[in-house]
C-alpha positions in Angstrom: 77.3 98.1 64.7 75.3 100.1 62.6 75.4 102.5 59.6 74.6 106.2 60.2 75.4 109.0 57.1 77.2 106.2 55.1 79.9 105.1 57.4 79.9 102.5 60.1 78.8 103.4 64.3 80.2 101.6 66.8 77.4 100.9 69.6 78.1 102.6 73.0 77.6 99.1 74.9 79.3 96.7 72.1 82.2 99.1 70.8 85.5 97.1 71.2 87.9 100.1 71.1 88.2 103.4 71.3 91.9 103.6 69.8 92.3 103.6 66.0 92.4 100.3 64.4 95.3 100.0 62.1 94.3 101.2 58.4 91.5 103.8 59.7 91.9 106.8 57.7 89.3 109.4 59.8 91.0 112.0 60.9 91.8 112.1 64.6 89.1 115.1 66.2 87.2 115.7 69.5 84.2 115.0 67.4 85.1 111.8 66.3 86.3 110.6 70.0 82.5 111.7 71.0 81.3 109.6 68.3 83.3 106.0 69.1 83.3 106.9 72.6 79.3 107.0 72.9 79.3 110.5 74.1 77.8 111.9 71.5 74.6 113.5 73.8 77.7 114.5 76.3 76.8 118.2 77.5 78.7 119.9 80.4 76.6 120.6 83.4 77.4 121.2 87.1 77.8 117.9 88.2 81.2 117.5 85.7 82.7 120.5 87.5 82.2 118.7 91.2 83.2 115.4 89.7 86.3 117.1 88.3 87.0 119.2 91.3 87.0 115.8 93.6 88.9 114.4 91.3 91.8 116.9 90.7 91.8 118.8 93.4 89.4 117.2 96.6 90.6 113.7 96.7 94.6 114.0 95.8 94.4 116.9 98.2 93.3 115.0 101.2 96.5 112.3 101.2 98.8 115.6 100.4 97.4 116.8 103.6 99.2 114.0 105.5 102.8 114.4 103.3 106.0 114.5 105.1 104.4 112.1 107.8 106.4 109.0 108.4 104.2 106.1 106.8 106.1 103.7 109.1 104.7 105.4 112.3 101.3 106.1 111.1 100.9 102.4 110.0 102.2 101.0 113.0 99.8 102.9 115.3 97.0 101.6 113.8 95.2 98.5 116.3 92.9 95.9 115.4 89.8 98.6 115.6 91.3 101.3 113.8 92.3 99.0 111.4 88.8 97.9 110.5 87.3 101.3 111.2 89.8 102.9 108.2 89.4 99.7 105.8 85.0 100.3 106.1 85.9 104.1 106.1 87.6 103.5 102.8 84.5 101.1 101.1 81.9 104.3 102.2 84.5 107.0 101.0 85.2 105.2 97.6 81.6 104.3 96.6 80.7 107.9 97.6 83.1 109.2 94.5 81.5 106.5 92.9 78.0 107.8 93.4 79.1 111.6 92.3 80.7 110.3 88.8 77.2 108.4 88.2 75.1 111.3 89.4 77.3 113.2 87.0 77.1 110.7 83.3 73.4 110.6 83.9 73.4 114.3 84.2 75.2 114.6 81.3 73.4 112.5 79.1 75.9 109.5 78.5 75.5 107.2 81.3 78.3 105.0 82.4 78.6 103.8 78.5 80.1 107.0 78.1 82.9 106.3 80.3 83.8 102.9 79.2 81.3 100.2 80.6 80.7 98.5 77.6 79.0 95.0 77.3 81.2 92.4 79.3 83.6 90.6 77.3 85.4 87.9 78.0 88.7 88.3 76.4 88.7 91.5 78.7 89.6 88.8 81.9 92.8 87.8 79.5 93.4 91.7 79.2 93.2 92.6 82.3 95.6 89.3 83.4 98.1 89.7 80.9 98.5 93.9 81.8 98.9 92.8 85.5 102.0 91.0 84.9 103.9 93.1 82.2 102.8 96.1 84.4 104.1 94.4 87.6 107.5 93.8 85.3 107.9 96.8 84.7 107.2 98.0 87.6 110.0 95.8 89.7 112.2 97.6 87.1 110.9 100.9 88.8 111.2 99.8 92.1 114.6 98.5 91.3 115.8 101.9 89.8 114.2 103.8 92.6 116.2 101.8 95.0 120.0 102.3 93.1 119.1 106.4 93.5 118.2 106.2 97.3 114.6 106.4 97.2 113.7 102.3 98.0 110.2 101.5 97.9 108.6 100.3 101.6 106.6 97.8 101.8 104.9 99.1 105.6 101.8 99.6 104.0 101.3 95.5 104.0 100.2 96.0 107.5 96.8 97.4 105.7 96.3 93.8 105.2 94.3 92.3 108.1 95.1 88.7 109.0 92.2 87.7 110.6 88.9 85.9 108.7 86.4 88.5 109.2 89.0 91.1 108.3 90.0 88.9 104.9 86.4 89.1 103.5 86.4 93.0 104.3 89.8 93.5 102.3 88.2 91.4 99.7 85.4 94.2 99.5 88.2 97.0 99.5 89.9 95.2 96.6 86.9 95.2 94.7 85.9 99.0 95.8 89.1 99.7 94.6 89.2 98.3 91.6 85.5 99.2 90.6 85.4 102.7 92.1 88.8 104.3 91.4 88.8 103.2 87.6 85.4 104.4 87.0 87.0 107.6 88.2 90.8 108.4 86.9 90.4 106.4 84.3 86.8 106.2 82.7 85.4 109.8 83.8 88.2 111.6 84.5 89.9 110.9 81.0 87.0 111.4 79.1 85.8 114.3 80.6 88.7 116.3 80.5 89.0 115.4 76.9 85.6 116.5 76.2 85.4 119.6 77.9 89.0 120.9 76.9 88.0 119.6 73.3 90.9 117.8 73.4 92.0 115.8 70.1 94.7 113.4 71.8 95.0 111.6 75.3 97.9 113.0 76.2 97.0 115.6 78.3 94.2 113.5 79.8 96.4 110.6 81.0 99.3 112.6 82.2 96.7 114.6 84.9 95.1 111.4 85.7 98.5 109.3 85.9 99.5 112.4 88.7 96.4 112.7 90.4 95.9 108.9 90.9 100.1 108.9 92.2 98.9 112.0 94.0 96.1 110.1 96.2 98.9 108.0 97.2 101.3 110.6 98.5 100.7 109.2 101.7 103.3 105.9 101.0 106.1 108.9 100.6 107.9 109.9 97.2 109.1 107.0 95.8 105.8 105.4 96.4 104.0 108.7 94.4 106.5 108.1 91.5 105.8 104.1 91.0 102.0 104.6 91.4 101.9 107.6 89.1 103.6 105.2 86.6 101.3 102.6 87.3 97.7 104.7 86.6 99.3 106.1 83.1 99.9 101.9 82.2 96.1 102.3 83.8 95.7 104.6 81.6 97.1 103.3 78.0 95.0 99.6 79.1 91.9 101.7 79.3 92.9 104.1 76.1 93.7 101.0 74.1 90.6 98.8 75.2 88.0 101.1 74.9 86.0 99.3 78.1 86.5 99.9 81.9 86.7 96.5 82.9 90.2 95.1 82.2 91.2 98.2 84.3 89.1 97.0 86.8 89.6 93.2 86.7 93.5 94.2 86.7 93.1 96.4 89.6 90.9 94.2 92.0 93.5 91.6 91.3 96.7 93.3 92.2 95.1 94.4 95.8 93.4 90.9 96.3 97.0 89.7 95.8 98.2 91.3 99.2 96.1 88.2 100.9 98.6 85.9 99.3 101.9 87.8 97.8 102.7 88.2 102.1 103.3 84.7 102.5 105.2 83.7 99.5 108.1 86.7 98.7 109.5 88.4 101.1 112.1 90.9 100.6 115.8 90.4 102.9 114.3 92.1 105.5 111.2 91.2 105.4 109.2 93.8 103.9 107.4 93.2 100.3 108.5 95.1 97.0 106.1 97.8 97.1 104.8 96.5 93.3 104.8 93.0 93.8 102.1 93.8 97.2 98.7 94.7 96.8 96.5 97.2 98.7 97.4 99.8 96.1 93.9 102.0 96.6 94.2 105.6 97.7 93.6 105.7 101.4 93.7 109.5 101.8 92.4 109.4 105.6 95.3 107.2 106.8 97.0 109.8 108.6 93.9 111.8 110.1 92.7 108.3 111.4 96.4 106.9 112.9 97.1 109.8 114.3 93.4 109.5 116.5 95.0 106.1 117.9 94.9 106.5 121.6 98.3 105.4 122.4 99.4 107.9 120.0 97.4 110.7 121.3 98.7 109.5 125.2 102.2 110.1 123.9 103.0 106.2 124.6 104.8 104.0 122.2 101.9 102.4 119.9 101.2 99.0 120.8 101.6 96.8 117.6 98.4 94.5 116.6 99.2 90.8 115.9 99.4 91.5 112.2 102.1 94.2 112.2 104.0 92.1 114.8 104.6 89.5 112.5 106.2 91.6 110.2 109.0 92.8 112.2 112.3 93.3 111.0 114.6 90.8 112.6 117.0 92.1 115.1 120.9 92.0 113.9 121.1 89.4 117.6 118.2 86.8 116.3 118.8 83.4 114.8 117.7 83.1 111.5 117.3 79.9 109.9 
């Protein structure tokens, strides 16, 4: 901390929030959120309006692309290869954004302190630990509610998850892709940025277009799923908003998608399938349907052969013994 003009800076790197404290006075302005934010050198250039237009209009867009597609079908076309190819497809896509949004902060002068990667802390590991569970609460209540109006949440996109060693460690890297790459972009540039260049003195505005973009990216898992998930980046959303610091977001969300290696063989659902929020594997995987529908057996017009993995995961029949 240190004293500039005769009241007290936060540091960019050791700032512990960027929400008012209780008691403080300062009035609430665009100037003062580039001040404890550490964007105070922040200057629109080229690079915010690509980053932005990936963001808002790019990425979302792709997975819209594939709407009205049965998520059921798509999944269960994908074999063994296609499998891995989409998973590795996902890591290159994701740290691609990733790149942009740094090409961008260093462009405009803030570097990644200026979208919330402050100086590791950890009380952020109990942050991020303790938002996984409320949010996973309150989600169930979601799902739950979903269910009573018709629109049940499906829990087919656990066949993502491979089940084979090689294809654990790779889903381990696409958990932490995940979690690294997509709050670094809906919630730490995304947020800020449309705060700073609509001179925005609130986050409302900011959180409800990255809540819906973020949902939007996962379109693909139908409506219901688009409702939960938009839910789930605006409690994204407040974590980050309330924290100050990118990383409970990101310890939060590399957790919930590294639970889909264990959630699968512990709750299951009557028949079989996982609440969508208590299963992870929640990233955007916007070239799902592109890639399933390249399946051979799909594009021979034959019934898709399903891989071990999705096998196991079959509904059982109303005839088969169930102990």
């Amino acid at each position: 901390m240190v004293r500039l003009r005769g009241r007290l800076e936060q540091q960019p790197y050791s700032r512990e929030t960027i929400y008012p404290h209780p008691g403080d006075t300062r009035e609430l302005s665009i100037d003062r959120f580039r001040s404890d934010s550490g964007n105070d050198n922040f200057r629109t250039v080229f690079m915010t309006w690509v980053s932005l237009s990936i963001l808002v209009i790019l990425y979302p867009g792709i997975s819209l692309a594939g709407i009205g597609e049965d998520p059921t079908i798509l999944l269960k076309s994908l074999d063994s290869f296609m499998l891995m190819l989409l998973l590795v497809t996902t890591i290159i896509f994701q740290w691609a954004i990733f790149s942009v949004n740094y090409l961008s902060v260093r462009t405009e002068g803030t570097g990644l302190a200026g979208i919330g990667f402050t100086k590791f802390r950890g009380i952020y590991i109990a942050w991020g630990v303790a938002f996984l569970l409320a949010a996973n609460l309150l989600l169930a209540g979601v799902a739950w509610v979903l269910g009573q109006i018709g629109m049940p949440l499906s829990g087919d996109v656990i066949m993502l998850v491979p089940t084979d060693p090689i294809g654990k460690v790779v889903w381990v890297m696409v958990s932490i892709t995940a979690g690294v790459c997509e709050e670094t972009a809906f919630r730490g540039y995304l947020m800020t940025r449309l705060r700073l260049v609509g001179r925005m003195n609130s986050w409302v505005i900011p959180t409800i277009i990255s809540a819906v973009a973020f949902g939007a990216c996962h379109a693909y898992q139908g409506m219901p799923g688009f409702i939960a998930i938009t839910i789930y980046g605006a409690l994204f959303s407040i974590l980050y908003i309330r924290t100050g610091s990118i990383w409970p977001g990101i310890i939060a969300h590399s957790l919930q998608d590294l639970g889909a290696l264990i959630w699968p063989l512990t709750i299951l659902s009557s028949d079989n399938r996982l609440p969508q929020c208590m299963r992870g594997g929640g990233q955007p995987l916007p070239v799902i349907p592109s890639l399933a529908r390249q399946c051979p057996d799909t594009l021979r017009g034959r019934r898709p052969r399903l891989p071990v993995h999705v096998k196991a995961w079959r509904s059982p029949s109303p005839t088969s013994d169930i102990s």
